[in-house]
mmJSON file of the N, C-alpha and C atoms, coordinates in Angstrom:
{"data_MODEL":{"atom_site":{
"group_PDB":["ATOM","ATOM","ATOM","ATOM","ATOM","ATOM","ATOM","ATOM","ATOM","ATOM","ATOM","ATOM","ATOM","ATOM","ATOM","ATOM","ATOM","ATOM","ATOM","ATOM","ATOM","ATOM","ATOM","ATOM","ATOM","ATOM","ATOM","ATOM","ATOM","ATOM","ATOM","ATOM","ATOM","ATOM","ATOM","ATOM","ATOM","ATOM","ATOM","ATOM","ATOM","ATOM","ATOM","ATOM","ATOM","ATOM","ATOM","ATOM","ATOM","ATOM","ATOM","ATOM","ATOM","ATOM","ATOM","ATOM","ATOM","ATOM","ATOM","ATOM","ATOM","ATOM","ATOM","ATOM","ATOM","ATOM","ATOM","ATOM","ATOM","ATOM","ATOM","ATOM","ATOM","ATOM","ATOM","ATOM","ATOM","ATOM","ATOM","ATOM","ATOM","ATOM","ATOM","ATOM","ATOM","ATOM","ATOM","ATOM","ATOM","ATOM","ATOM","ATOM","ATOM","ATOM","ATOM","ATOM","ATOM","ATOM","ATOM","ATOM","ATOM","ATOM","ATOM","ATOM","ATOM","ATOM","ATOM","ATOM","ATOM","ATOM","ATOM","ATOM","ATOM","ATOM","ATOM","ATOM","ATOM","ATOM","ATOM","ATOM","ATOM","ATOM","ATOM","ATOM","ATOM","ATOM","ATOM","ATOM","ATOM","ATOM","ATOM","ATOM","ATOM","ATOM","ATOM","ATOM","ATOM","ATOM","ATOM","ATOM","ATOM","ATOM","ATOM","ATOM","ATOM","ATOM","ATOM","ATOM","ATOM","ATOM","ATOM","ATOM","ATOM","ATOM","ATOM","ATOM"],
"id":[1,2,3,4,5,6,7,8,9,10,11,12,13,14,15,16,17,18,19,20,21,22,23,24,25,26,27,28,29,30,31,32,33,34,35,36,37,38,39,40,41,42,43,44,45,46,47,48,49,50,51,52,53,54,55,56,57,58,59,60,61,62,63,64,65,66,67,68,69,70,71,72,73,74,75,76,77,78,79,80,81,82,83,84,85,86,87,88,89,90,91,92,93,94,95,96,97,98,99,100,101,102,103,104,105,106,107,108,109,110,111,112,113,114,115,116,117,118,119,120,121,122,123,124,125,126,127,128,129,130,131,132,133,134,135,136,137,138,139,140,141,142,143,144,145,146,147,148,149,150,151,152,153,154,155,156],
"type_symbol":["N","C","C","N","C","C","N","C","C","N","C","C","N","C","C","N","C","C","N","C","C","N","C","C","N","C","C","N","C","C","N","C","C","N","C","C","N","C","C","N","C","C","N","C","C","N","C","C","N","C","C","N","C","C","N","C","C","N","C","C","N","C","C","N","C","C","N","C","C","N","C","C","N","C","C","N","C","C","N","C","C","N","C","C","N","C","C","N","C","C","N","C","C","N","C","C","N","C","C","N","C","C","N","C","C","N","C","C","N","C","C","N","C","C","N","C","C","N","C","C","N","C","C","N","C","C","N","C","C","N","C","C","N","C","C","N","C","C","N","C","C","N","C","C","N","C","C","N","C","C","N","C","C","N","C","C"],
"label_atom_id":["N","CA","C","N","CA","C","N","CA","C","N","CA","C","N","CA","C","N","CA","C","N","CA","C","N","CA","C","N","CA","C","N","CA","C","N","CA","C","N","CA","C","N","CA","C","N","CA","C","N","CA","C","N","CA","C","N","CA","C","N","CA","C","N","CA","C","N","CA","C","N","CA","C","N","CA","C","N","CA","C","N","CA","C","N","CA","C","N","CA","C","N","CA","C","N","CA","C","N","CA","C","N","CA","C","N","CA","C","N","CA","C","N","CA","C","N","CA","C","N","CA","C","N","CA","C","N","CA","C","N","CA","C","N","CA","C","N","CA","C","N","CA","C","N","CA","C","N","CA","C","N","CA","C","N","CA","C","N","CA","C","N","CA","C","N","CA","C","N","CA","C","N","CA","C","N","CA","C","N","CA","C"],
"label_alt_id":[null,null,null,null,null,null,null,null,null,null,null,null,null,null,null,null,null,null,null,null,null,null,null,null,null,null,null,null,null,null,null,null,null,null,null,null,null,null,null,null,null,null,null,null,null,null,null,null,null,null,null,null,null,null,null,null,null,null,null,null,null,null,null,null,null,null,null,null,null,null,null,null,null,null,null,null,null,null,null,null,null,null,null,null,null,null,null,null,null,null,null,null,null,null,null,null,null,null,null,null,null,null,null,null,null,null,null,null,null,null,null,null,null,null,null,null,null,null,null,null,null,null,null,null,null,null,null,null,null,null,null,null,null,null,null,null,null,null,null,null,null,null,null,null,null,null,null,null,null,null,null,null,null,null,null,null],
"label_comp_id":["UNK","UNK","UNK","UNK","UNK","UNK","UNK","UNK","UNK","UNK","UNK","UNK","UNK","UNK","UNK","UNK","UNK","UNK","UNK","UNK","UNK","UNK","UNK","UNK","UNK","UNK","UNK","UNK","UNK","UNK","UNK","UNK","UNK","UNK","UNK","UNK","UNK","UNK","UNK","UNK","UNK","UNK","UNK","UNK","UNK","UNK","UNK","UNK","UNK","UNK","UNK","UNK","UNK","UNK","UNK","UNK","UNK","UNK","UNK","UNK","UNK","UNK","UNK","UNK","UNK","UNK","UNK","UNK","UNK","UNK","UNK","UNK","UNK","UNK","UNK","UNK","UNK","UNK","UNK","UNK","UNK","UNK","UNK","UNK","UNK","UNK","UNK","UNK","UNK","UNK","UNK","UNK","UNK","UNK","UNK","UNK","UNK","UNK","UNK","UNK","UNK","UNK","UNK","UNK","UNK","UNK","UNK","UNK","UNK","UNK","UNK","UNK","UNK","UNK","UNK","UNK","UNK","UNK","UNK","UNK","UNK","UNK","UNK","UNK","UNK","UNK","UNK","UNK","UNK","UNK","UNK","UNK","UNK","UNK","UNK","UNK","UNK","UNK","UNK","UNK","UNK","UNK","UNK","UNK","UNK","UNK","UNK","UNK","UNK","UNK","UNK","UNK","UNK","UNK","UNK","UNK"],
"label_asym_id":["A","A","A","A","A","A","A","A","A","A","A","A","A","A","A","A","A","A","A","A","A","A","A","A","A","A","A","A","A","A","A","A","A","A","A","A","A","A","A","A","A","A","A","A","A","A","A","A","A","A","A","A","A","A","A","A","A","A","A","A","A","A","A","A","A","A","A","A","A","A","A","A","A","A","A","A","A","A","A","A","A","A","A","A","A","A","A","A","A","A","A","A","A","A","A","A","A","A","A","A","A","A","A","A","A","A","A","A","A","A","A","A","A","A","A","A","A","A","A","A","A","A","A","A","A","A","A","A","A","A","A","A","A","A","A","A","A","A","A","A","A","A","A","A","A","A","A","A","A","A","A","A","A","A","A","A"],
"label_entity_id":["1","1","1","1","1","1","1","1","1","1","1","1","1","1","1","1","1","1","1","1","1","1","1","1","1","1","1","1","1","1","1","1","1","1","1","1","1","1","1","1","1","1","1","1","1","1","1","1","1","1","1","1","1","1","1","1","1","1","1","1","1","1","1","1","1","1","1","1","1","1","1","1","1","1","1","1","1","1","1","1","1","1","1","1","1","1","1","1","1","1","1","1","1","1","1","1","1","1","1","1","1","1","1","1","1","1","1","1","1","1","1","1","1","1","1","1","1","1","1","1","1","1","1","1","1","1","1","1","1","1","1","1","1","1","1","1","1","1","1","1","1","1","1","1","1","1","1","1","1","1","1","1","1","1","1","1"],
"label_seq_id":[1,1,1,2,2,2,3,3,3,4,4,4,5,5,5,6,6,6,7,7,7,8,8,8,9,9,9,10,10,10,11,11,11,12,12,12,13,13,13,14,14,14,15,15,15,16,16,16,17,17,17,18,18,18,19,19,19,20,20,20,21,21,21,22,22,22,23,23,23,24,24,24,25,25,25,26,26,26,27,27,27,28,28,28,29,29,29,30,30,30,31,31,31,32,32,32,33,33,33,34,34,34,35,35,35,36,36,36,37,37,37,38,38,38,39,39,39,40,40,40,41,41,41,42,42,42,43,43,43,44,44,44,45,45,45,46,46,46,47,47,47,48,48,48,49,49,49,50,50,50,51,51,51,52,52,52],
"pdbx_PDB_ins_code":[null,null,null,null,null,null,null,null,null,null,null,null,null,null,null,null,null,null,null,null,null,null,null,null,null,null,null,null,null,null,null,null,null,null,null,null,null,null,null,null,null,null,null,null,null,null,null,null,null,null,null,null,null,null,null,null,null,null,null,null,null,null,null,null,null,null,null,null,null,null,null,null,null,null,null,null,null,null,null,null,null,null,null,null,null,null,null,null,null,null,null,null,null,null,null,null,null,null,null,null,null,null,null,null,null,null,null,null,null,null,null,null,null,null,null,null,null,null,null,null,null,null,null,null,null,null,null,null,null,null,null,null,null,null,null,null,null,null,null,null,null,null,null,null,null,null,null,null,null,null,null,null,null,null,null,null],
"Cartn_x":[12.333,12.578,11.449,11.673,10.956,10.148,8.681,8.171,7.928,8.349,8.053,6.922,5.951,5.247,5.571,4.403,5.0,5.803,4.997,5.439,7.524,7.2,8.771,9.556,9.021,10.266,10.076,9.218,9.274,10.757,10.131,11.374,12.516,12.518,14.394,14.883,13.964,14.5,14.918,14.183,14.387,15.399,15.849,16.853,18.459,17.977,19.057,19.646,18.746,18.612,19.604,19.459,19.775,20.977,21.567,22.988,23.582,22.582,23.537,23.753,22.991,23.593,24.268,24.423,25.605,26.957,26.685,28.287,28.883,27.656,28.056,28.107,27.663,27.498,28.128,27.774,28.083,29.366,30.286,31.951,32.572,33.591,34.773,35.911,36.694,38.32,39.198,40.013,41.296,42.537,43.062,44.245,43.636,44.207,43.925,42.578,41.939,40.991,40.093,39.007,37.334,36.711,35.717,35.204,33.463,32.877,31.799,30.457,29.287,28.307,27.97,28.048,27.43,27.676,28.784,28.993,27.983,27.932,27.072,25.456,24.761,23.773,23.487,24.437,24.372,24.456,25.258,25.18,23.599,22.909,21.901,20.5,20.876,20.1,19.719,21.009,20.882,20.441,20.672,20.175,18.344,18.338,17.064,16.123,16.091,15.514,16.123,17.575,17.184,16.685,15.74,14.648,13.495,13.109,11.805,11.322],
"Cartn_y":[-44.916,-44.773,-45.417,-46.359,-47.493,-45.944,-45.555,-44.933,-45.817,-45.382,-45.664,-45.461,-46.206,-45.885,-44.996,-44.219,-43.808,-44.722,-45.453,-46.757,-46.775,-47.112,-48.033,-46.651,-45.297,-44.112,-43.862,-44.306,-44.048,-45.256,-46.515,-47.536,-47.325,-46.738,-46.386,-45.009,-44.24,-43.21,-43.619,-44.045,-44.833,-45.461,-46.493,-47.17,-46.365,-45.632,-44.443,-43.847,-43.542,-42.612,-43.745,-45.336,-46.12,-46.386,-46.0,-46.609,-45.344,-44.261,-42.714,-43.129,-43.121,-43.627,-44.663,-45.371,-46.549,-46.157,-45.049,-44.994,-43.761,-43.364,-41.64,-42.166,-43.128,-43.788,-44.892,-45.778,-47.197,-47.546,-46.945,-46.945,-47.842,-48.602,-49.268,-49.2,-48.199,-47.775,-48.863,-48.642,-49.516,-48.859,-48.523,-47.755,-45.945,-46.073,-44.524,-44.42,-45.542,-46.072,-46.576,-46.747,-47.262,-48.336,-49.066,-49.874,-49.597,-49.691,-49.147,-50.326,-50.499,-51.121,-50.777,-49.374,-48.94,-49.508,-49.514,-51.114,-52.431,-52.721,-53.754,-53.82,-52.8,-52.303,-51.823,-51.086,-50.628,-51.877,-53.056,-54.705,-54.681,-55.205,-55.37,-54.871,-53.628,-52.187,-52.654,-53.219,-53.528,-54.545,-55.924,-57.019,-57.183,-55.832,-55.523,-55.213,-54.043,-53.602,-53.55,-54.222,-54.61,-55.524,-56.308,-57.181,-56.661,-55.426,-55.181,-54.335],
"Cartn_z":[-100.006,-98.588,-97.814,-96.775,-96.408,-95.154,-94.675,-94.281,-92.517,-91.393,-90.469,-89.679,-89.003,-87.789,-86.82,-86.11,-85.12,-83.492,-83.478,-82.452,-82.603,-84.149,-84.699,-84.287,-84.464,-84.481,-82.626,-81.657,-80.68,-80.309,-80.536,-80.356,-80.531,-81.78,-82.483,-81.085,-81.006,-79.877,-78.714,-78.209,-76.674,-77.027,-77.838,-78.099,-78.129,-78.83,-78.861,-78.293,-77.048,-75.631,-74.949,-74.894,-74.059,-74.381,-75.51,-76.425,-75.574,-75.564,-75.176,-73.611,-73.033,-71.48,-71.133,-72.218,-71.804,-72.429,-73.074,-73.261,-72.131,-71.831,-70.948,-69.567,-69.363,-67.695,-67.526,-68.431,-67.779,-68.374,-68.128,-68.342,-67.665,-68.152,-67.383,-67.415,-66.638,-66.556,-66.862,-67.915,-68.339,-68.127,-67.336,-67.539,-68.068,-69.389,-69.853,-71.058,-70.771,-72.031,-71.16,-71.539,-71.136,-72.181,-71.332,-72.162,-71.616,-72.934,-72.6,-73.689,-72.956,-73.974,-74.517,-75.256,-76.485,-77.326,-77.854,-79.045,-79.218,-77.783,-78.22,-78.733,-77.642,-78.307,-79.461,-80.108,-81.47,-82.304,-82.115,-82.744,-82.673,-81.66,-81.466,-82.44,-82.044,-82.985,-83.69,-84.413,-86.156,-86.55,-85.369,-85.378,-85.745,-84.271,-84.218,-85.483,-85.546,-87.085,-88.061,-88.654,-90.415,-91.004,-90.408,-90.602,-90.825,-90.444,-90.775,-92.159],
"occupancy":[1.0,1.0,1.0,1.0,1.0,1.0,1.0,1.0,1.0,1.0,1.0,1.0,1.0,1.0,1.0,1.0,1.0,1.0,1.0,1.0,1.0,1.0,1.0,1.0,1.0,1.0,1.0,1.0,1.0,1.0,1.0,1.0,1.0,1.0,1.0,1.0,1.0,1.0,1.0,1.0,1.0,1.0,1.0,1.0,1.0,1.0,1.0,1.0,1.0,1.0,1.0,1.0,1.0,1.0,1.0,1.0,1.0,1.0,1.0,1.0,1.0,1.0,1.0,1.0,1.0,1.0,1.0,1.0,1.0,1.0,1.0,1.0,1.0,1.0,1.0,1.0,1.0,1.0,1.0,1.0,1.0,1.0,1.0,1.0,1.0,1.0,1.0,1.0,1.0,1.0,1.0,1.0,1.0,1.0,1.0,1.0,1.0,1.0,1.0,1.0,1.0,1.0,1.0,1.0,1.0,1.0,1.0,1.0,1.0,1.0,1.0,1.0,1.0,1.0,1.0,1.0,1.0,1.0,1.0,1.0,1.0,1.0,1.0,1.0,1.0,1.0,1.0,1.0,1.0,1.0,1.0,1.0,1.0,1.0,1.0,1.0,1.0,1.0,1.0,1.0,1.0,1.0,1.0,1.0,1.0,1.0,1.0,1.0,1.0,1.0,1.0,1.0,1.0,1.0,1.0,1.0],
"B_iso_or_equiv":[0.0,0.0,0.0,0.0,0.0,0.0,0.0,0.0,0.0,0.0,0.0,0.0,0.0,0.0,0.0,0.0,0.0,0.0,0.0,0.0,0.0,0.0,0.0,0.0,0.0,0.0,0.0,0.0,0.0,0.0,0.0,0.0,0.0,0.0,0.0,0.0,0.0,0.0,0.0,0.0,0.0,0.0,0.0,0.0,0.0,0.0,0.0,0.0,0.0,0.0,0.0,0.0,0.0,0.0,0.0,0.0,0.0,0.0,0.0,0.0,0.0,0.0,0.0,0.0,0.0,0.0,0.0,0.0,0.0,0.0,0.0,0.0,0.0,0.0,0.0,0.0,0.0,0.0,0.0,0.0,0.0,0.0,0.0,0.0,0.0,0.0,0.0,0.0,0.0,0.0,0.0,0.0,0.0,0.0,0.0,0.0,0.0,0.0,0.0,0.0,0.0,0.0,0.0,0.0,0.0,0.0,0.0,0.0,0.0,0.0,0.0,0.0,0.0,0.0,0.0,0.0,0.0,0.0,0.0,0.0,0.0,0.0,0.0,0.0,0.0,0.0,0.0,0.0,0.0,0.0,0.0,0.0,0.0,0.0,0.0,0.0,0.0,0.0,0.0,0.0,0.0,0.0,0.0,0.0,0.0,0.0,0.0,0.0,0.0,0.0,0.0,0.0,0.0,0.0,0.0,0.0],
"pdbx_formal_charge":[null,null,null,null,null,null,null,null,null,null,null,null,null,null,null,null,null,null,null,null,null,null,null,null,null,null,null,null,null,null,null,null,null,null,null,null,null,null,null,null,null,null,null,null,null,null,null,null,null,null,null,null,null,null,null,null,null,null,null,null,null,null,null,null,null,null,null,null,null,null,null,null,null,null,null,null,null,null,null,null,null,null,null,null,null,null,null,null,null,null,null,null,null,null,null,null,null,null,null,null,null,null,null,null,null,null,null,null,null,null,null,null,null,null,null,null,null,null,null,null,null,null,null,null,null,null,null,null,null,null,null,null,null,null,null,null,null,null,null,null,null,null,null,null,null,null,null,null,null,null,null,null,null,null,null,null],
"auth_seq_id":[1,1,1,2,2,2,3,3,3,4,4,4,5,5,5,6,6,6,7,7,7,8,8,8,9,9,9,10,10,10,11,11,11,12,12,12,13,13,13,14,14,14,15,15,15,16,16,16,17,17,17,18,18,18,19,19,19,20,20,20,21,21,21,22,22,22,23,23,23,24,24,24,25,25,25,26,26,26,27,27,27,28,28,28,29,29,29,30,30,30,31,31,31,32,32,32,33,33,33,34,34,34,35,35,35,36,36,36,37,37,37,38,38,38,39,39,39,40,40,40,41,41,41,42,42,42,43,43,43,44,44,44,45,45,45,46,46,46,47,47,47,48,48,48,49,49,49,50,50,50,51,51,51,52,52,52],
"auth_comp_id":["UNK","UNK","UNK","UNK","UNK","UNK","UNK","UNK","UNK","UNK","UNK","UNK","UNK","UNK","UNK","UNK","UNK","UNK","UNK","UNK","UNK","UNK","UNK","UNK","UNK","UNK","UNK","UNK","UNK","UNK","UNK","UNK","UNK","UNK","UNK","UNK","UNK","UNK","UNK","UNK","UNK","UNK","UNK","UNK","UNK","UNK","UNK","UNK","UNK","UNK","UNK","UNK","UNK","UNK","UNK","UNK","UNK","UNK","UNK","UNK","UNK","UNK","UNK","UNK","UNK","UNK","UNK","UNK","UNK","UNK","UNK","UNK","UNK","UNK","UNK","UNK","UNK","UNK","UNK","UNK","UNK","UNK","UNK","UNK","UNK","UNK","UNK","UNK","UNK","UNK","UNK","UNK","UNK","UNK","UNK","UNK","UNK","UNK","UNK","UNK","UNK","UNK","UNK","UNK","UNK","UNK","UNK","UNK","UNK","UNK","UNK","UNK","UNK","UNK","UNK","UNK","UNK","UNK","UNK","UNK","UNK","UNK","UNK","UNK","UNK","UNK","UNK","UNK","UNK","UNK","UNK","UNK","UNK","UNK","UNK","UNK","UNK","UNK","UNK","UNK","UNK","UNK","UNK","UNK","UNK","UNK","UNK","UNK","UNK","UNK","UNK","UNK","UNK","UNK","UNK","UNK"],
"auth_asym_id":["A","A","A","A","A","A","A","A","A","A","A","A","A","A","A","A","A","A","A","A","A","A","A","A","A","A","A","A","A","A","A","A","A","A","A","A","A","A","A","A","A","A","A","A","A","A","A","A","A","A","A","A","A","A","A","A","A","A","A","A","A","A","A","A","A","A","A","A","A","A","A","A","A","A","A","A","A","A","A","A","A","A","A","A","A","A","A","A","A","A","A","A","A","A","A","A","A","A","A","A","A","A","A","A","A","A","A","A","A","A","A","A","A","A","A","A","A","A","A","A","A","A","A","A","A","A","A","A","A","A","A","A","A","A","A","A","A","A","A","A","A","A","A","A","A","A","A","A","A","A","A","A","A","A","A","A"],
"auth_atom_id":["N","CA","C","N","CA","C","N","CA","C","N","CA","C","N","CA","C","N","CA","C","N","CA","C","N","CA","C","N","CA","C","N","CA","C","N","CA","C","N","CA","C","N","CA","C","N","CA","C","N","CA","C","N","CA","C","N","CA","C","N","CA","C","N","CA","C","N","CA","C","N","CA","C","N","CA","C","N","CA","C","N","CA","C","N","CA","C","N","CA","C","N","CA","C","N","CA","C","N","CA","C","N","CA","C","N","CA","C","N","CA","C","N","CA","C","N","CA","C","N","CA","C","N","CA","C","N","CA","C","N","CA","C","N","CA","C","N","CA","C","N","CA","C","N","CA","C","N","CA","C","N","CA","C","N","CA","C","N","CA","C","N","CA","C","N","CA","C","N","CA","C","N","CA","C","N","CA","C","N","CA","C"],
"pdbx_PDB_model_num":[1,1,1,1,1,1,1,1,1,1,1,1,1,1,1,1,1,1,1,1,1,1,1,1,1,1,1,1,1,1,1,1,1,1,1,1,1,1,1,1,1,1,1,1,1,1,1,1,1,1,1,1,1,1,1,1,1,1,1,1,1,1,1,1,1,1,1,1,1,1,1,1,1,1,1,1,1,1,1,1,1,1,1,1,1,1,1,1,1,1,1,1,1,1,1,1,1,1,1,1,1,1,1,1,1,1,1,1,1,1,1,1,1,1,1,1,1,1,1,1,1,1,1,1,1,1,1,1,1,1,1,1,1,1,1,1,1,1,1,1,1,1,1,1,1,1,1,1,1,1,1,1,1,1,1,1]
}}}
């Protein structure tokens, strides 16, 4: 199990926090369905740190 920094586990939180308010806030009405950026951030996420 790869052991994290504290820095890297502050990053992953905040990140987390920001995936959570984009799906709880930043919504876009389709009819009876929403579209929301959490998806993409979570792409990102991963983009982000499975490189390190």
């Amino acid at each position: 199990m790869k052991h994290l920094t504290t820095r890297q586990l502050v990053e992953l939180s905040l990140y987390a926090a920001l995936i959570f308010i984009s799906v709880q806030f930043l919504r876009i009405p389709l009819g009876t369905q929403f579209v929301h950026f959490g998806n993409a951030l979570v792409v990102v996420a991963v983009l982000l740190y499975s490189s390190r």
